[in-house]
C-alpha positions as CSV (number, residue, x, y, z in Angstrom):
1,X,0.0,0.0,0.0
2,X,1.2,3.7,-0.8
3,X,1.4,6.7,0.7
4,X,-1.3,7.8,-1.7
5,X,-4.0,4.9,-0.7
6,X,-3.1,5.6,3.0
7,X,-4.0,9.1,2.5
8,X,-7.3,8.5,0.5
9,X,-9.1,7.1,4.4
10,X,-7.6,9.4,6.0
11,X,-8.6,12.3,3.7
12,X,-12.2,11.0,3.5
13,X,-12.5,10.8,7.3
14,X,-11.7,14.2,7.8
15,X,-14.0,15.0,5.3
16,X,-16.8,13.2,7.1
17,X,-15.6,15.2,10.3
18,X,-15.6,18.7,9.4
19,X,-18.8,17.7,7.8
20,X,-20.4,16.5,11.1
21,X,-19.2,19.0,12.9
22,X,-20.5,22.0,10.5
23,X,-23.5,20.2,10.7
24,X,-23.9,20.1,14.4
25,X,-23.2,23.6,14.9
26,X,-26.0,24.9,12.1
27,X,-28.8,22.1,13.5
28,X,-27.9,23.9,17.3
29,X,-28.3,27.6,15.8
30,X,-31.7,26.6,13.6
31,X,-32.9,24.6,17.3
32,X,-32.1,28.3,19.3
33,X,-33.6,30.4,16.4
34,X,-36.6,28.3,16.6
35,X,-36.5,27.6,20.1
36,X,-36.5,31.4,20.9
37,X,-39.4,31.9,18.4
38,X,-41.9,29.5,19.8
39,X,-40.8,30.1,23.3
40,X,-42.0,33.9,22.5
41,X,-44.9,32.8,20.9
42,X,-46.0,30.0,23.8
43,X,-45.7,33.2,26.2
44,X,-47.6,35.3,23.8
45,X,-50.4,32.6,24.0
46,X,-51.2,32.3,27.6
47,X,-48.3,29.6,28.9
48,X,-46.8,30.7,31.9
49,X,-43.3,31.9,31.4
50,X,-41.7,29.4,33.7
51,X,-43.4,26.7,31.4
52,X,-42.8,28.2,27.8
53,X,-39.8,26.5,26.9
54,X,-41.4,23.2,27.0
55,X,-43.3,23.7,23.6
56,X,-40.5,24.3,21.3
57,X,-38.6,21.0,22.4
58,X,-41.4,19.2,22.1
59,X,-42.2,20.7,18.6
60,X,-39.0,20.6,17.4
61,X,-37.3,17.2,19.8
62,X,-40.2,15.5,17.6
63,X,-38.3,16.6,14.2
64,X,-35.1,15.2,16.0
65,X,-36.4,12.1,17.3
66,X,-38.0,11.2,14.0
67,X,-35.8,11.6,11.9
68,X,-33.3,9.4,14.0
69,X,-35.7,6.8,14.1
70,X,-36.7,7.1,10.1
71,X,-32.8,6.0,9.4
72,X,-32.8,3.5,12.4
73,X,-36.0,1.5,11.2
74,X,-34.9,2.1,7.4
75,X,-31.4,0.2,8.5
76,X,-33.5,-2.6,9.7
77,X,-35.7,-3.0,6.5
78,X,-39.1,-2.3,8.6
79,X,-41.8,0.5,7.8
80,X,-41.3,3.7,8.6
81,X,-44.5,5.5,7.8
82,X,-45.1,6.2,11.4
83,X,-42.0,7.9,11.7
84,X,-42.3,9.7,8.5
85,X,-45.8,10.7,9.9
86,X,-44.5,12.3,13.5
87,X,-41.6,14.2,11.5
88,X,-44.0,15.7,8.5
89,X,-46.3,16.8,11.4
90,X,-43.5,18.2,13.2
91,X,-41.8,19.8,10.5
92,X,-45.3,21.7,9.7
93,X,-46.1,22.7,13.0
94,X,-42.9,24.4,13.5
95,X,-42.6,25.9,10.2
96,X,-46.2,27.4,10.7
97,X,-45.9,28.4,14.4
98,X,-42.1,30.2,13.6
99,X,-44.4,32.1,10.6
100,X,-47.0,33.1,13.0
101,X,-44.6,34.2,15.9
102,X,-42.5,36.5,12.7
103,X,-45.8,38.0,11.6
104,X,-47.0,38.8,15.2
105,X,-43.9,40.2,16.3
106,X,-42.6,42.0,13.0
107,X,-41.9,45.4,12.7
108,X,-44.8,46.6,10.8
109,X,-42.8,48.3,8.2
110,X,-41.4,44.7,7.0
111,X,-44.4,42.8,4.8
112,X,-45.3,39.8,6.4
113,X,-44.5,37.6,3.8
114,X,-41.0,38.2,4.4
115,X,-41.1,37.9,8.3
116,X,-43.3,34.5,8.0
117,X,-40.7,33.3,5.0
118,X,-37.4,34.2,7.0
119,X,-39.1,33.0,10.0
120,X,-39.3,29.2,8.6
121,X,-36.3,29.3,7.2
122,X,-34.6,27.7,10.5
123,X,-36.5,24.9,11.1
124,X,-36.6,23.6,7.5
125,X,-33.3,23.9,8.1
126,X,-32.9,21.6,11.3
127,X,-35.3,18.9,9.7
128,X,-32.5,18.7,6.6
129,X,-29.3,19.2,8.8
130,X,-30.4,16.8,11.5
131,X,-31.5,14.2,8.7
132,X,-28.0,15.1,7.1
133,X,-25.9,14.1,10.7
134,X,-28.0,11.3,11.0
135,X,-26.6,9.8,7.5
136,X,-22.9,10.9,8.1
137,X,-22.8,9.7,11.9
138,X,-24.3,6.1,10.5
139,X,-21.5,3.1,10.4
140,X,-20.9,2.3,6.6
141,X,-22.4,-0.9,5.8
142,X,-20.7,-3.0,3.3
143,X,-22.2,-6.2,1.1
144,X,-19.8,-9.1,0.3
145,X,-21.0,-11.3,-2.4
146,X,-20.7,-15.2,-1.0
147,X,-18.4,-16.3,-4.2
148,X,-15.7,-13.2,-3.5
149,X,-12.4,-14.4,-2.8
150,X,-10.9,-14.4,0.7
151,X,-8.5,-11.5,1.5
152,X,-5.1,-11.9,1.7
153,X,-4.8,-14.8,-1.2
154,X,-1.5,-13.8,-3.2
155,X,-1.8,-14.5,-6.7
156,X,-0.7,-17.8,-7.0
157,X,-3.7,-18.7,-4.1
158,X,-5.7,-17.0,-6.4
159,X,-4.7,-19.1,-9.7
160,X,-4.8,-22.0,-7.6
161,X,-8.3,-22.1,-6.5
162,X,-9.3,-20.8,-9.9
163,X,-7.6,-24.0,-11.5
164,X,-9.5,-26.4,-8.7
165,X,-13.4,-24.4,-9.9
166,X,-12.3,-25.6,-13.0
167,X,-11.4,-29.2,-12.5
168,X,-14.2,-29.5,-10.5
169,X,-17.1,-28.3,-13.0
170,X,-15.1,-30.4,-15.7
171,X,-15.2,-33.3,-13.4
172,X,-18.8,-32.6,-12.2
173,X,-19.8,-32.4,-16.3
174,X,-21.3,-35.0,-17.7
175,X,-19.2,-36.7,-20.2
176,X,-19.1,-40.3,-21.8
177,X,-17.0,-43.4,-21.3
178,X,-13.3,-43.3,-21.4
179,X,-11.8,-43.4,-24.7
180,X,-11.7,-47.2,-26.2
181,X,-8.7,-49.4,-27.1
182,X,-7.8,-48.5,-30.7
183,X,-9.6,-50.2,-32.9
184,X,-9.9,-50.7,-36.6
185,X,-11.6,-48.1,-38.5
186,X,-14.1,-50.6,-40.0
187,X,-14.9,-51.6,-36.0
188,X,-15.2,-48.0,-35.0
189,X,-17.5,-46.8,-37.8
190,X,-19.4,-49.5,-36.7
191,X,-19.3,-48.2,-32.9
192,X,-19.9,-45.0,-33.9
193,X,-23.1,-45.9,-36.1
194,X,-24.7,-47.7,-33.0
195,X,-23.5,-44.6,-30.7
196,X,-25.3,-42.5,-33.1
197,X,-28.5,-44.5,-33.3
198,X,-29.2,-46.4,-30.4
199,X,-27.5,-44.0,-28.0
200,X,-28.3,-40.9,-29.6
201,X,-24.9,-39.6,-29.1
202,X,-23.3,-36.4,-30.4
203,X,-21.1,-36.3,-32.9
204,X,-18.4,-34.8,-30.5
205,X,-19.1,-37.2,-28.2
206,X,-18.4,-39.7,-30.8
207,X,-15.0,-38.4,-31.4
208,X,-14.2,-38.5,-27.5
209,X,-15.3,-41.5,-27.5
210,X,-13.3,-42.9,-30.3
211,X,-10.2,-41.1,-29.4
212,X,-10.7,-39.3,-33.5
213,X,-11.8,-36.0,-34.6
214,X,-15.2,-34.6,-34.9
215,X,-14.5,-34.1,-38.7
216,X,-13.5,-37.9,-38.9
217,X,-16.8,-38.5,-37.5
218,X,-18.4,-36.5,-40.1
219,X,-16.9,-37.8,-43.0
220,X,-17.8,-41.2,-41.3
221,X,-21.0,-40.6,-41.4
222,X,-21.1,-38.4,-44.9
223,X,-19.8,-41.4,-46.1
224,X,-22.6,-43.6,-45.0
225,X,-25.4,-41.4,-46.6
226,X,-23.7,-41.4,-49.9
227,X,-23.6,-45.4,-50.0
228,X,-27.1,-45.5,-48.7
229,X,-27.7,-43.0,-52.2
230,X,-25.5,-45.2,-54.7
């Protein structure tokens, strides 16, 4: 191994890394923004002040939680529509909560389009980042097909067990009798005529057979028609 394929993991994990770590730190200031927004907005609604902060992890923890448990159950090939369920519901609550706290509390000079559209920005953006960790943070799951070789075979391990697969299919093949004695050619036309008819035997297999060529076999047999014609 090089200094180049050494590098290539180590390269890709730091790249994975700094990824995470970006990631953390813009899902925890989309949770404040959020958090702050709804907080206000729980106040503004009649929940005492000492209990306010409840309703925005509960609105946005259920964004978290879901998403965790959409790539958990996905992992383990069992539904996730219930999951996907909790985080869509999630996702629009505190979208449309976050718009209605920026319109309430907006300076009236700024339309309320804008207020409500940079006002969801941050939890749109804490459903994709926290989806996004959830992928990178996942162990890397790798398929090995049952007939791939075993590591650490040099190459002439390799040549070796390629050279047993293929004396074992020949062997396993199904092939005729061993090869006869030599025999005249008058006796082994005659073999080869009863192969042919009463066995139903190739040509090829003939020629095995016979210890001759497949084109000896033919003529044999080319022969025999034009005879029959005479």
């Amino acid at each position: 191994m090089n200094v180049a394929e050494v590098g290539q993991p180590r390269g890709r994990r730091l790249a994975v890394v700094t990824a995470i770590t970006g990631t953390v730190f813009i899902a925890a200031g989309a949770f404040w923004l959020s958090f702050t927004a709804l907080a206000d907005l729980a106040r503004r609604s009649g929940i005492d002040e000492g209990q306010a902060w409840a309703w925005p992890l509960i609105v946005d923890g259920i964004i978290v939680v879901a998403t965790v448990a959409v790539v958990a159950l996905a992992n383990q090939h069992r539904a996730t529509w219930y999951p996907w369920t909790l985080l869509a519901a999630g996702a629009v609550v505190s979208v449309t909560a976050n718009a209605i706290h920026a319109i309430i509390a907006a300076d009236t000079d700024v339309p309320s389009v804008l207020a409500a559209s940079v006002a969801a920005i941050p939890p749109l953006v804490l459903l994709a980042i926290t989806h996004l960790t959830v992928i990178l943070t996942r162990p890397a799951t790798t398929t090995t097909d049952a007939r791939e070789e075993p590591p650490g075979l040099g190459l002439g391990e390799r040549t070796e067990a390629v050279t047993r697969d293929a004396v074992s299919v020949l062997a396993d093949a199904p092939t005729p009798t061993s090869p006869v004695e030599v025999l005249p050619v008058s006796a082994r036309r005659a073999e080869a005529t009863r192969l042919r008819e009463v066995e139903g035997w190739s040509n090829k297999q003939i020629a095995r057979h016979l210890g001759v060529h497949p084109s000896t076999v033919g003529r044999w047999f080319g022969s025999e028609v034009k005879e029959e014609t005479s």
